[in-house]
MARNU-663985 format. One record per atom (N, C-alpha, C): x, y, z; residue in one letter. Coordinates in steps of 0.1 Angstrom, whole numbers, plus 5000, padded with zeros to 4 digits. Example, Ala and Ser with C-alpha at 12.3 -4.5 7.8 and 13.67 -1.06 7.14 Angstrom:
2
513249435078A 512349555078A 513249675078A 512849785071S 513749895071S 512950005079S 
This chain:
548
612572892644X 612972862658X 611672842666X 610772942662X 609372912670X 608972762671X 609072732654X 608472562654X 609572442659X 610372522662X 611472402666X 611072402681X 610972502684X 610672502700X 609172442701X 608372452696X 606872372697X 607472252701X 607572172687X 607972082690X 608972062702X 609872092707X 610572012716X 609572052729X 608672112730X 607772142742X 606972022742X 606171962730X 605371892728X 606171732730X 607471712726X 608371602725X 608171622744X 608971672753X 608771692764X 607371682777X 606671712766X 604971702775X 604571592773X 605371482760X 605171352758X 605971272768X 607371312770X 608271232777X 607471262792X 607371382795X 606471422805X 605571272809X 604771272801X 603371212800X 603971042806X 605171002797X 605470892797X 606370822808X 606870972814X 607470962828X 606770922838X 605671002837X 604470992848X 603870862845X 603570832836X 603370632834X 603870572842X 605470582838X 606470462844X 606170492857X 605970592863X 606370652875X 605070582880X 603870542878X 602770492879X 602770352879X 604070282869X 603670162866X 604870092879X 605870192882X 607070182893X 606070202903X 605470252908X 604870232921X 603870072920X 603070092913X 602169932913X 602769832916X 603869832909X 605369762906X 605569762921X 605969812929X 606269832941X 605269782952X 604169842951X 602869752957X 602569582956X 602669602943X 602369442941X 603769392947X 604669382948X 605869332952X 605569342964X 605369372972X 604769432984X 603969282988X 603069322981X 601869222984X 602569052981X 603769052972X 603968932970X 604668902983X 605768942990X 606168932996X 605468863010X 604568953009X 603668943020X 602868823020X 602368783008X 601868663006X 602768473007X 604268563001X 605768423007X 605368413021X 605768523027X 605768503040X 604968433049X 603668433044X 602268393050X 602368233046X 602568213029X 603068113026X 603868033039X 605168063037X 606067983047X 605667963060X 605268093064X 604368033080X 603467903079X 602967913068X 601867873066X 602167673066X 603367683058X 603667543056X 604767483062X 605267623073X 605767603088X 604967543094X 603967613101X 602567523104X 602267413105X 602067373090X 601467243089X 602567143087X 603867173088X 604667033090X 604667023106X 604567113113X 604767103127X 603967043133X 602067053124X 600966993133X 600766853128X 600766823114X 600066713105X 601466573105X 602266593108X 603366533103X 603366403117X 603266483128X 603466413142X 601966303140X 601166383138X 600266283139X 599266213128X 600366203120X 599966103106X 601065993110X 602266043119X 603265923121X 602165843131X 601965903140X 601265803153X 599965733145X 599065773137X 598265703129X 598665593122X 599865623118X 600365503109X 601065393116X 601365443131X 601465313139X 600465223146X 599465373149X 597865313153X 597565193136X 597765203125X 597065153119X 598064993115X 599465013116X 600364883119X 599864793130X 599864873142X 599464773154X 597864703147X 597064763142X 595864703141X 596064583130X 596564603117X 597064523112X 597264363114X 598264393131X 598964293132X 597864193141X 596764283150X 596064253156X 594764133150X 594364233134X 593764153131X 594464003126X 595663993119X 596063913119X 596063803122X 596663803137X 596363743153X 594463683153X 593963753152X 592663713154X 591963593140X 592763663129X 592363573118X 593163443118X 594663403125X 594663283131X 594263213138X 593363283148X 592963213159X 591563203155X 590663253149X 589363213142X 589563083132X 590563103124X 591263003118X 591062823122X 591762853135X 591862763149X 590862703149X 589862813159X 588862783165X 587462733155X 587562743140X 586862683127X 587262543129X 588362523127X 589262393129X 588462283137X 588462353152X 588162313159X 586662243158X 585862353158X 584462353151X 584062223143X 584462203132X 584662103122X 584861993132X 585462003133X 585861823143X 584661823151X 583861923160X 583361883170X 581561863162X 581861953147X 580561903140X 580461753135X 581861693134X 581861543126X 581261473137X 581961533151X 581461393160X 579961433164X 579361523165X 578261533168X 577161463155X 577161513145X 576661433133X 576961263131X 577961213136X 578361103136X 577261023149X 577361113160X 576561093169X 574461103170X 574661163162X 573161193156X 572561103144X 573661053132X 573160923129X 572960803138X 573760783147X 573660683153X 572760653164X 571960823169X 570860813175X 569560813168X 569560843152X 568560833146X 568160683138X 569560593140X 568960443143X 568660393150X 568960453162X 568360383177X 567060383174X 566760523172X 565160563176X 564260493162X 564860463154X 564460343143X 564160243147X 564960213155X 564960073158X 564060053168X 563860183179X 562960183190X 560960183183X 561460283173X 560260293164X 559460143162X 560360063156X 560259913151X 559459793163X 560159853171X 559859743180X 558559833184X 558359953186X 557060003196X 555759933183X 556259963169X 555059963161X 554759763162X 555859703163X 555759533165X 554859513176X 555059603185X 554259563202X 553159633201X 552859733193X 551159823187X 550459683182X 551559613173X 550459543159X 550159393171X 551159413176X 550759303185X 549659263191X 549759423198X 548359483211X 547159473202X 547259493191X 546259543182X 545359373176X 546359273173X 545959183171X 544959113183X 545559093194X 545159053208X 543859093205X 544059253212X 542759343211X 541259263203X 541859263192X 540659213183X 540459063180X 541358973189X 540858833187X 539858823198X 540558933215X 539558903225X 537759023220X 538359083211X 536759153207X 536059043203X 536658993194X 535958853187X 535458763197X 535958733205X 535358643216X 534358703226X 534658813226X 533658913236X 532158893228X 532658913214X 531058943208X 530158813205X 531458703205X 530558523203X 530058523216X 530658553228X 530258523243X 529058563240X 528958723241X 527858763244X 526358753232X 526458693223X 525758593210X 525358463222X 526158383225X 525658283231X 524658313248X 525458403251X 524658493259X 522958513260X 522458623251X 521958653242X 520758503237X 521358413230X 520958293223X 520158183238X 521258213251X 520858133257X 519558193270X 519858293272X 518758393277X 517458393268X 517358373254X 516158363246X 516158193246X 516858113251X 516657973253X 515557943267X 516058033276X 515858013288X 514258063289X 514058163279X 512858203284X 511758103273X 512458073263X 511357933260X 510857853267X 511957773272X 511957683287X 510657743292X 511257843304X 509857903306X 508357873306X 508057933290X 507057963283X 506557763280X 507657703278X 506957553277X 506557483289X 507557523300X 507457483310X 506057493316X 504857653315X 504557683320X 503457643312X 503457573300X 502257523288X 501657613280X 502457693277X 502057803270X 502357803256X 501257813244X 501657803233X 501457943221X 502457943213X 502258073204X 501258043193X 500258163196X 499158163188X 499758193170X 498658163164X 499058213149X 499558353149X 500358393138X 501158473139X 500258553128X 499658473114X 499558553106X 498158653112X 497458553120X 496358633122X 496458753129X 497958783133X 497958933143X 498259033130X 499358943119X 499359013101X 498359093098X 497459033100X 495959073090X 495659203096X 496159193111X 495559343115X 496259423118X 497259423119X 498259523121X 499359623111X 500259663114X 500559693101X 502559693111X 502959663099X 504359583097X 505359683101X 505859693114X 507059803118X 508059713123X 509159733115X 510359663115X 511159753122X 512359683130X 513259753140X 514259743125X 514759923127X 515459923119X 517260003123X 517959913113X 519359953119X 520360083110X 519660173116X 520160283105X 521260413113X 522760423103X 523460513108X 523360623109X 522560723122X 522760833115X 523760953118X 523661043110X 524761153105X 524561263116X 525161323113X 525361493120X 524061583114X 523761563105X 522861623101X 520961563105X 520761433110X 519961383114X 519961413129X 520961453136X 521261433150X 520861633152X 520761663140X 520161843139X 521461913146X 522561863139X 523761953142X 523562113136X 523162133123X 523462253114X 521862353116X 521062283127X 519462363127X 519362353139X 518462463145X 517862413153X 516162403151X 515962293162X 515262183161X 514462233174X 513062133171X 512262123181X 511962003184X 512261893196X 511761773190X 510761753199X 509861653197X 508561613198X 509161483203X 508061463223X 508461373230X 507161263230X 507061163234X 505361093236X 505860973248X 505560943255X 504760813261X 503560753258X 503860613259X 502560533262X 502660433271X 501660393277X 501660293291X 500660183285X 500560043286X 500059943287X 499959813295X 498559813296X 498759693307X 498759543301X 499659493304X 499759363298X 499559223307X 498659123300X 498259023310X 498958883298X 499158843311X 500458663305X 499258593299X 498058553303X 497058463292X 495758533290X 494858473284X 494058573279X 492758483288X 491658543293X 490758463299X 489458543302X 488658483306X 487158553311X 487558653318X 488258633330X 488358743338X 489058853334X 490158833323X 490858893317X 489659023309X 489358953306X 488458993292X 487359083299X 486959083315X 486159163320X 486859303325X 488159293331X 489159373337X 489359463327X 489659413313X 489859483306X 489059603296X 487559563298X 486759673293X 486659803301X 487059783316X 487659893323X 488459993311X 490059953308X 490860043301X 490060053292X 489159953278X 488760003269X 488160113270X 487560183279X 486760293278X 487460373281X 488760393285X 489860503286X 489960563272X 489860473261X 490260543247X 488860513235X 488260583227X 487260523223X 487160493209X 488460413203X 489660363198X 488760233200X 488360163186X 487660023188X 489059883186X 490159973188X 491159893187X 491959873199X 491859963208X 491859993222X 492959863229X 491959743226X 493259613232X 493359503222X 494559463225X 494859393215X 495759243219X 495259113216X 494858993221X 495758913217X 496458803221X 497158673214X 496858563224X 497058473218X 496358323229X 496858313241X 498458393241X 498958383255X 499458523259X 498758593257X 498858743261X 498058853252X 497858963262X 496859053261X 497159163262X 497059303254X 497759433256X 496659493258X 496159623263X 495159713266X 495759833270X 495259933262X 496260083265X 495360113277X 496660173286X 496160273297X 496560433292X 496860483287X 497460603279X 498260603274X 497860693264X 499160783256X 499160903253X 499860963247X 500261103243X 500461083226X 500761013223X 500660943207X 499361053204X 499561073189X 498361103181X 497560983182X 496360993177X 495460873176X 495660763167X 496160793156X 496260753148X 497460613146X 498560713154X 499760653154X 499760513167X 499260513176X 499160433188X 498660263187X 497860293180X 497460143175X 498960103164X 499360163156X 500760113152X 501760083161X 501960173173X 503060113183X 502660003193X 501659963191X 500659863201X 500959703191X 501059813177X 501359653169X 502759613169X 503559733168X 504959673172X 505459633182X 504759623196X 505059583209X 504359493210X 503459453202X 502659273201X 503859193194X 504559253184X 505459163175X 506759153186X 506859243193X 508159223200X 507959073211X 506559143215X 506159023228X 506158883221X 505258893209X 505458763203X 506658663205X 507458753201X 508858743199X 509658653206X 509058733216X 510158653232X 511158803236X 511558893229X 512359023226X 512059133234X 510959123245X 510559213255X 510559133270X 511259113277X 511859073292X 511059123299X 510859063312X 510459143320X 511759213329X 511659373332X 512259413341X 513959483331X 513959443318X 514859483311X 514059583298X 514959653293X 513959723285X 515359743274X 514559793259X 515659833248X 514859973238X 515959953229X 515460103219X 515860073209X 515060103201X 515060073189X 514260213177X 514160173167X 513560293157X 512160223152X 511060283158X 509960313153X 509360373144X 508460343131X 507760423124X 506360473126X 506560573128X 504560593135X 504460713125X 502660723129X 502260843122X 502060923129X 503561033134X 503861163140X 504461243128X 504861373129X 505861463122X 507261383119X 507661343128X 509361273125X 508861153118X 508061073112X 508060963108X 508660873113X 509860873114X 509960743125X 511160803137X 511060713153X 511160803168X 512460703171X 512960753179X 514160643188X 512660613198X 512860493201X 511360383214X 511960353223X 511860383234X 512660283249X 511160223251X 511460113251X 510259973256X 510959903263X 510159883283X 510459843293X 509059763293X 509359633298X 507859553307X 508159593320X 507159613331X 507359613342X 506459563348X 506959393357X 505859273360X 505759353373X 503859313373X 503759313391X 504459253396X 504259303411X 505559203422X 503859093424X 504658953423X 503658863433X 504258813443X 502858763452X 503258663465X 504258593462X 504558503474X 505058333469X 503858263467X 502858293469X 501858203460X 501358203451X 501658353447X 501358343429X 502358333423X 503758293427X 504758223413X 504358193404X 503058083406X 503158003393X 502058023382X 501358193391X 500158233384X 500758323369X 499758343362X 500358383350X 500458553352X 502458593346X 502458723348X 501758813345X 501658913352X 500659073343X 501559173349X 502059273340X 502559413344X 502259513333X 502759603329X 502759733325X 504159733314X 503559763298X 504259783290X 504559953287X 505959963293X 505660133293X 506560223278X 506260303272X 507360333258X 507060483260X 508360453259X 509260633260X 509660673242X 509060793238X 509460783221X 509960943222X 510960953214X 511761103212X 513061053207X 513461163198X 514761143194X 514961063185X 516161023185X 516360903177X 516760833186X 517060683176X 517660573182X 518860573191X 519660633181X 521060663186X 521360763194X 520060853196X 520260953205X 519960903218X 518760783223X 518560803232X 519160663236X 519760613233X 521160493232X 522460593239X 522160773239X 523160803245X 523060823265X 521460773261X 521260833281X 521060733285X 521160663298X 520660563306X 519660553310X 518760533301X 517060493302X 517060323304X 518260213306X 517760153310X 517360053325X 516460003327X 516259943338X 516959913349X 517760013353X 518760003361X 518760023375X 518159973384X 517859993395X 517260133398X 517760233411X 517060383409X 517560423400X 517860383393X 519060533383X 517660533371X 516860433369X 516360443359X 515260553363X 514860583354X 513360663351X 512260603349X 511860463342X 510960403343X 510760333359X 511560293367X 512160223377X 510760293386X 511360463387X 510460533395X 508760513396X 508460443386X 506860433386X 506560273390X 507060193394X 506960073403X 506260073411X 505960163423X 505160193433X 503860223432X 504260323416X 502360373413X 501760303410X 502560213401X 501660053393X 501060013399X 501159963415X 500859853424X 499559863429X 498859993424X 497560033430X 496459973420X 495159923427X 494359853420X 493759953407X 493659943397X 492660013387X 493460133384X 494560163390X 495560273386X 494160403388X 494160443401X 493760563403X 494060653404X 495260653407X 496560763407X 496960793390X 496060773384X 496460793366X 496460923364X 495661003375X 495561183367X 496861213375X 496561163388X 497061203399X 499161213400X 499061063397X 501061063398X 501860983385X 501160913374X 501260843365X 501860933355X 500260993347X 500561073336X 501661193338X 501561263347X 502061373352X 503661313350X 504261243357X 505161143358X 506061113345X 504961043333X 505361013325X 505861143307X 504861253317X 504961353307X 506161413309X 506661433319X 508161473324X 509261373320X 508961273314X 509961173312X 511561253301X 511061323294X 512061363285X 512761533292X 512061593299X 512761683304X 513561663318X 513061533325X 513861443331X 515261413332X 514761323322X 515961213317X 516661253305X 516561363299X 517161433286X 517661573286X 516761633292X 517061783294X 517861823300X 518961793312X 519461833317X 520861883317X 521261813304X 522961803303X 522661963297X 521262003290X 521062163280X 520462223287X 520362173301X 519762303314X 521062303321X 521662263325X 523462273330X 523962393321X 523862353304X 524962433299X 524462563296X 523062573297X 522162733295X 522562803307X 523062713324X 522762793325X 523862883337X 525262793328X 526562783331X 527462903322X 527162873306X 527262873289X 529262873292X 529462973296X 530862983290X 531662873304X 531162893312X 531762873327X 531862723327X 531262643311X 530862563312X 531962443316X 533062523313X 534662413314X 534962413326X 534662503334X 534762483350X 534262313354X 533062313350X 532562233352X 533062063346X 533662083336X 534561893326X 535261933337X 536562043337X 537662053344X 537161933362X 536462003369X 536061913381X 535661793380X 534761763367X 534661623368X 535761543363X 536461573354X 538061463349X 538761483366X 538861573370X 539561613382X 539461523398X 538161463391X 537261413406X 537061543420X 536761643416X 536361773422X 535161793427X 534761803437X 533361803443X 532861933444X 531761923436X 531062043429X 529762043439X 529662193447X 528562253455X 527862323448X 526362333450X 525462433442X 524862473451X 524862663458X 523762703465X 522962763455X 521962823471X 520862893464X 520162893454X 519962733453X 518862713444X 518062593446X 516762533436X 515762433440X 516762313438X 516162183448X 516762033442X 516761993427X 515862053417X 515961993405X 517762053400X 517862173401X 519362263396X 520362133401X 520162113410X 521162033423X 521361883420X 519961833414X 520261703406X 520961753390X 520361813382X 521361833372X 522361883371X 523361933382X 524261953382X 525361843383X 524961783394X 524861643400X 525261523393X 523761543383X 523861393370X 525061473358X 525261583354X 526561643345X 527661603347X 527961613365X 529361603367X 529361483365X 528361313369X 528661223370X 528961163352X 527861223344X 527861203331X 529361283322X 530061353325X 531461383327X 532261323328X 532561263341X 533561193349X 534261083340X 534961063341X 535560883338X 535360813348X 534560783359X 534860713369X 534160583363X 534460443366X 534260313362X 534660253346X 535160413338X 535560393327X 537460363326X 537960433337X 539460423337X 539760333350X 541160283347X 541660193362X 542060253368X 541560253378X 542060333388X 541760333404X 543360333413X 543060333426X 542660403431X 541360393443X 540760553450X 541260523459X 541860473465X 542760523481X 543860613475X 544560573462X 545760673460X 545260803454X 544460803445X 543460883444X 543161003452X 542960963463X 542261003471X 543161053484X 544161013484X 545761063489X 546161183476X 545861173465X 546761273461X 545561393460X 544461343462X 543761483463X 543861543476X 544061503486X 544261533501X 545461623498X 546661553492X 547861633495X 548261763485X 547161793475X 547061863468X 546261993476X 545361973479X 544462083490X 543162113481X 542862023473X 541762103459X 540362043470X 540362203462X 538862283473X 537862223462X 536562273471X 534962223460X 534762323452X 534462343440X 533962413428X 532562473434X 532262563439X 531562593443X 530062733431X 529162693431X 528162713417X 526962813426X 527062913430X 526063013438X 524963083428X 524063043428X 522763083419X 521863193425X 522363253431X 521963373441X 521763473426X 522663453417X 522963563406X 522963503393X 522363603384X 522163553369X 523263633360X 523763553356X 524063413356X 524763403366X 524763213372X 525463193384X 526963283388X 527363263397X 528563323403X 529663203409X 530763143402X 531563023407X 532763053410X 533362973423X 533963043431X 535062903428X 536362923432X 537562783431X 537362773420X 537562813408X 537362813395X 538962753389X 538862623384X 539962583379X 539362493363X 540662533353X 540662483340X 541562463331X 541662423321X 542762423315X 542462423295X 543562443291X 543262463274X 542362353269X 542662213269X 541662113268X 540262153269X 539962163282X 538462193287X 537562283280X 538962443281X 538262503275X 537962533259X 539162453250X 538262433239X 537062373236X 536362303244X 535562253243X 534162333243X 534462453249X 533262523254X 532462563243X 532862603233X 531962673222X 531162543210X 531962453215X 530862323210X 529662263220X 529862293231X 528662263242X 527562413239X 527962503235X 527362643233X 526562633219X 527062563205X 526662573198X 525662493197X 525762363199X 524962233202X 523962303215X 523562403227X 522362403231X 521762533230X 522162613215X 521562693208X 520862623200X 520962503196X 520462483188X 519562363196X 518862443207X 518362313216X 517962153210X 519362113210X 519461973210X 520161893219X 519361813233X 520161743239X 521161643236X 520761573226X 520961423216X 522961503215X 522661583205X 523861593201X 525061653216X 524261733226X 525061753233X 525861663242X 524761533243X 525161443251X 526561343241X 525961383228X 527361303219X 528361393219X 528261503226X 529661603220X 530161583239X 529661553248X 530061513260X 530761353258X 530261293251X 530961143252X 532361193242X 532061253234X 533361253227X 534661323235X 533661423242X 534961463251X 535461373263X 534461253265X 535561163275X 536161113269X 535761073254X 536460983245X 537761003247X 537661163242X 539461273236X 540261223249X 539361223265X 539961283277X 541161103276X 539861033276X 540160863277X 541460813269X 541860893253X 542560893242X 543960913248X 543861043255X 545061103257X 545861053274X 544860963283X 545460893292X 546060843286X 545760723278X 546060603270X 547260633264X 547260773254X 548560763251X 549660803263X 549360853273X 550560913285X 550760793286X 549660673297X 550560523301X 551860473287X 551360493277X 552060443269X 553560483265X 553660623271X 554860693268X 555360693281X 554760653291X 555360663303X 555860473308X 555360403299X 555760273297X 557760213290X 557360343283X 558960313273X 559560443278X 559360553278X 560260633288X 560660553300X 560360433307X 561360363315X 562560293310X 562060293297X 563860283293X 564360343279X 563660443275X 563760533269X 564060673268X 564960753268X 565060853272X 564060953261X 564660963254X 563761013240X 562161003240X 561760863244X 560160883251X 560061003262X 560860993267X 560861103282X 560461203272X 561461293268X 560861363256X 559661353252X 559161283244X 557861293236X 556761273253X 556761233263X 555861273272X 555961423278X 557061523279X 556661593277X 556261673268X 557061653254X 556161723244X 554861703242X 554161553248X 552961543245X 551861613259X 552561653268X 551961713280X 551861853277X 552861933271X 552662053266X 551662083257X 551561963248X 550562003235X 549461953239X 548861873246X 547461843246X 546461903257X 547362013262X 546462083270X 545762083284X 546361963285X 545061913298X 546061803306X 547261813310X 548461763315X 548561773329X 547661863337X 547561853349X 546361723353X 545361723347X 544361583345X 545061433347X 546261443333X 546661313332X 547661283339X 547961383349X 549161403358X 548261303371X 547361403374X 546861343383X 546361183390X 545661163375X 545161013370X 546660903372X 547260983366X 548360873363X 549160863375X 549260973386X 549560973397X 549060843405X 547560843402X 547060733409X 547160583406X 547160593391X 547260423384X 548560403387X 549460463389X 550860413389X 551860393401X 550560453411X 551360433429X 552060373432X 551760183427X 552360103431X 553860073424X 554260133411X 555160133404X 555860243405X 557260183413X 558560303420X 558860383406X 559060273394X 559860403382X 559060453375X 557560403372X 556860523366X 556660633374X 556560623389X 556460733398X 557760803397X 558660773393X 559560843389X 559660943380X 559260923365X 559060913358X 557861063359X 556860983366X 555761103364X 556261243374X 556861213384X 557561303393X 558461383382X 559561343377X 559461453367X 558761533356X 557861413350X 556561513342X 556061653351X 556061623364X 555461673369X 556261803372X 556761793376X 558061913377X 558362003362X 558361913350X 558462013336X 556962073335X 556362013340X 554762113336X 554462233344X 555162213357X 555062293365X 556462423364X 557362413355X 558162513349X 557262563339X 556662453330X 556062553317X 554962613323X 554162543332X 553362663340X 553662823343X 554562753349X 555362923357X 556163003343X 556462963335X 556863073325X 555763093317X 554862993312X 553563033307X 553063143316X 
């Protein structure tokens, strides 16, 4: 009984045990149920919610996104359209742009027919300019035969001046940029020489003249032909070299090729450093009575040597009333025995090259950059003042602006001219040397001008007049170029519209459109439609001014 009772205690403390389980696993059971419930509930609110919020406005979105649909639609017909359209209005414009690109073929045709035309003309009348002035030339060396026969005068043997001289031929030689001392600077070496020259040779001749022989003690001193007589009064020449330029100025005279009162330049070989010089050789006759007409001439053979040929072919050295430089010593000649030789002659003639050459590279030393002020006023016809300084500043200012200018090189009216500078109000360029460097006041220029400046700067660093004065002609050249082409576009813009065009295009690009404005203002006064014509040039430059 005992063990029967264990057991059912133990069977019981099992059921016990397994009671208390369920009873454990019935509550969790109950919790989690709990919690599910709880979690439906939240659920359903939850997807209460979101039909209530998302539903309204996914409908209104999906009509926002119908209406756009339809919108773009709408727009992609009417782009449609307006492509349509497009197309047509590209056929006729293209249609119309071939048809102006054979006009202007055709305009082409005819401008280049009336160029080759101009061009022909041009060079039949060169042709005839250059026979004229051959016969010219031919009959002026006729005339002074005459002369010379008239007067009974015969040419002595020729070879016997051979034997003593030595043989300097005028030579015709091109030179370069590199001879003209573009890439160096240079020093050049200037000389004069003066001689007195008598028309026959005679006793009294021959006494007069032992006077000059003892000026040089040179046993070659003067030098003789049957109908003429040379005798140096000075030089600056080495010694050496002087009797050779005495012989090339006997061959000239021989010649007939030395005038009186005209003078030329040519290339000399002497024994200086440069081996051979650019020569300006002038005769200058005494003045006679009327009763010595018919006595035989005597004057003064005067030679200017520097540079080259072609350099000094760029200045007006010749015999040209006052403008010349030799001209100036006319007065001093006239004195018996030349006593004035220390006194106003030599002095005179030693300044000849810083004169008559130096001054376009004393302007620009002493201007340098400002230097475009200065083309600007002379293409402009602008009257340029210089204070506060000596008359020499005042003439080379003076001789720049004139050596600048186009004046007698272009056609041109100076009454209209001279109306359109009045009605313009353009003041004087005013150059005050009070201050180093000067101080310039009314200061006008333009892109033209002032490209120019750093080639006038380079060329008188490298103190060479020669080349400056060629880099000055070239810029009248450019200035002269670009008139030429305005008339020409302002010729067929009268009945070209398209030219209209290319004269402005060509006023915008060359820089210097107020110049040619002005110029052309005046050559064309008399003509109502080019004044037309330039009246609007005038007006588009003065836009691209004001937005430049």
């Amino acid at each position: 009984m005992a063990g029967a009772q264990t057991n059912t205690e133990t069977e019981l403390q099992n059921l016990d045990k397994e009671l208390s389980g369920l009873k454990g696993t019935a509550e969790r059971y109950r919790l989690l149920k709990q919690q599910l419930d709880m979690k439906t509930e939240e659920l359903d609110i939850l997807q209460a919610k979101l039909q209530q919020s998302s539903f309204p406005k996914q409908q209104e979105e999906l009509e926002m996104l119908r209406r756009t649909i339809e919108e773009c639609e709408e727009t992609l017909r009417s782009s449609k359209e307006v492509q349509k359209k497009a197309e047509e209005k590209y056929k006729v414009l293209e249609n119309k742009m071939k048809n102006a690109e054979a006009e202007r073929e055709k305009e082409l045709k005819a401008a280049q027919q009336k160029l080759n035309s101009a061009k022909t003309k041009a060079d039949a009348f060169s042709k005839k300019l250059k026979e004229r002035q051959q016969e010219a030339e031919s009959l002026v060396l006729e005339l002074e035969e005459l002369k010379r026969e008239q007067a009974g005068k015969h040419h002595g043997n020729a070879d016997a001046l051979s034997r003593h001289s030595i043989d300097v031929e005028e030579k015709d030689t091109d030179y370069d940029n590199e001879e003209m001392g573009y890439n160096q600077k240079i020093q050049l070496n200037c000389y004069y020489t003066i001689y007195f020259y008598q028309g026959t040779r005679s006793e009294a001749a021959a006494e007069g003249n032992v006077a000059w022989s003892q000026r040089r003690t040179d046993s070659t001193a003067s030098t003789s032909q049957e109908d003429f007589s040379l005798t140096l009064v000075d030089s600056s020449l080495p010694a050496e070299a002087e009797p050779e330029l005495r012989c090339y100025i006997s061959r000239r005279l021989s010649k007939g090729a030395l005038l009186g009162g005209m003078g030329n330049i040519a290339t000399v070989e002497l024994s200086v450093p440069e081996a051979a010089v650019g020569c300006y050789c002038c005769l200058l006759e005494q003045e006679r009575s009327p009763e010595q007409l018919d006595a035989d001439g005597n004057g003064y053979v005067i030679c200017l040597m520097g540079g080259s040929e072609k350099g000094l072919n760029l200045y007006p050295l010749q015999a040209n009333a006052a403008l010349s430089y030799v001209q100036g010593l006319q007065s001093s000649l006239q004195t018996p025995e030349l006593v004035n030789l220390e006194t106003e002659i030599r002095p005179y003639l030693s300044m000849w090259y810083e004169e008559s050459v130096m001054h376009i590279h004393r302007v620009v030393q002493m201007v340098q950059g400002s230097i475009s002020f200065l083309l600007h006023a002379a293409l402009s016809h602008i009257h340029v003042e210089v204070t506060n300084t000596d008359d020499r500043t005042k003439a080379d200012v003076a001789r720049f602006i004139k050596a600048a200018s186009l004046q007698g090189l272009v056609q041109e009216d100076t009454t209209s001219a001279s109306l359109c500078k009045a009605s313009e109000a353009i003041t004087d360029l005013i150059i005050d040397c009070s201050t180093s460097p000067p101080t310039l006041s009314n200061t006008v220029s333009n892109r033209f001008c002032d490209d120019w400046i750093q080639s006038f700067l380079n060329a008188a660093e490298r103190c060479n007049p020669f080349l400056l004065r060629q880099i000055l002609e070239n810029f009248k050249l450019k200035a002269i170029q670009d008139m030429n082409s305005l008339k020409r576009f302002i010729r067929q813009a009268e009945s070209s519209h398209y030219a209209l065009f290319r004269c402005c295009q060509f006023l915008q690009g060359c820089g210097n459109g107020d110049v040619l404005l002005q110029n052309a203002h005046a050559e064309h006064s008399d003509l109502p439609e080019a004044c037309s014509i330039i009246r609007v040039l005038d007006e588009f430059l003065s836009e691209q001014q004001a937005q430049g």
